[in-house]
N, C-alpha and C positions, 0 to 999 in steps of 0.2 A: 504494500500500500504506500503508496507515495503521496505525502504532504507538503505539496508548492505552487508556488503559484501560476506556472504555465503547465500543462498538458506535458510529462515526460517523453521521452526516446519511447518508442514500441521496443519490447523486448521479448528473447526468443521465449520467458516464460509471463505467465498469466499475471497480472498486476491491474489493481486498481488507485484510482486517483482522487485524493479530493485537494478541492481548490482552493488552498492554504496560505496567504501572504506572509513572510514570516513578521512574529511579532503580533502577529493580527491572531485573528478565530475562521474560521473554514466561512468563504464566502455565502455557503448554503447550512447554515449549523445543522439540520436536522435531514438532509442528504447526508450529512457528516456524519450525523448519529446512526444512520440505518448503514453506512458505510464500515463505520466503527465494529457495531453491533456484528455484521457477519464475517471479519475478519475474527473475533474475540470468538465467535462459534467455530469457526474454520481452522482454529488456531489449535483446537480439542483433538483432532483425528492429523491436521499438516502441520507443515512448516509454515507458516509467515514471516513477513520482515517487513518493518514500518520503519520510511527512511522521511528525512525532508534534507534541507539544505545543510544544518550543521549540526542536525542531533541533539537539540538541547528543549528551545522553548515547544515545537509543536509534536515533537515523535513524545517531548515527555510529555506532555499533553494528551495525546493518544495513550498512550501506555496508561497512563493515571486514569485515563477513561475507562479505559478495557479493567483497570483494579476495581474499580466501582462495579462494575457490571461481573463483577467476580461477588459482590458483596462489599469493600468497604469502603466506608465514609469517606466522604471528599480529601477532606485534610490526611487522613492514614495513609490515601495513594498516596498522594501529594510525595509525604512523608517516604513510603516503601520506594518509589519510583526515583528521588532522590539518594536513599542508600545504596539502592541495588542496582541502579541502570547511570547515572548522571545529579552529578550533586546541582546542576546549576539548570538543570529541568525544573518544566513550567516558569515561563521566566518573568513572566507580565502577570497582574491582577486579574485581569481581564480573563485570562487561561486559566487560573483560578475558577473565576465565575462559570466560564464553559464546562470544568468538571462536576461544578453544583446541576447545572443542569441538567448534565446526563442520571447526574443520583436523582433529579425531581423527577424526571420524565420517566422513573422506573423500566429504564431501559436495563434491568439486573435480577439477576435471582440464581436457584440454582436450576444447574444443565438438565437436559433432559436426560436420562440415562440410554 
């Protein structure tokens, strides 16, 4: 999944895009969320890989997204997504807000088995 702001390279394997400025929130947030959403499903049975331009504010933003829809609380990702992927992920308020979001819109629970 790729988070930038122009349309990527086609490549030889299967990738999806959203329209990400960096510093900003995904031009479509709730294309973003259903986008989010099936990578974090897809993610249970493959491999994924969520890249943007320099790995900090918007992939940790996804990643912290994807923790949420794991179960927890905004701040915990925030938190988790920080120790264990990038200390200087989510880097604006704002990105903050966007992870509140996806916890409000109960876009989370547990997997189907």
């Amino acid at each position: 999944m790729y988070l930038t702001d122009r349309r990527p390279a086609a490549q030889p394997w299967e990738s999806l895009w959203i329209r990400w400025r960096d510093f900003w929130l995904p031009s479509d947030p709730d294309d973003a969320l259903r986008t989010l959403r099936l990578v974090h499903e897809r993610g249970f049975g493959e491999r994924v890989e969520v890249a943007c331009g320099g790995g900090a504010g918007r992939t940790g933003t996804a990643l912290a997204a994807m923790c949420v829809m794991e179960g927890m609380e905004p701040g915990q990702a925030v938190d988790w997504v920080r120790r264990h992927y990038r200390s200087r992920a989510v880097e604006v308020p704002w990105q903050r807000r966007f992870i509140r979001r996806v916890h409000a819109s109960r876009a989370f629970g547990p997997r189907e088995p």
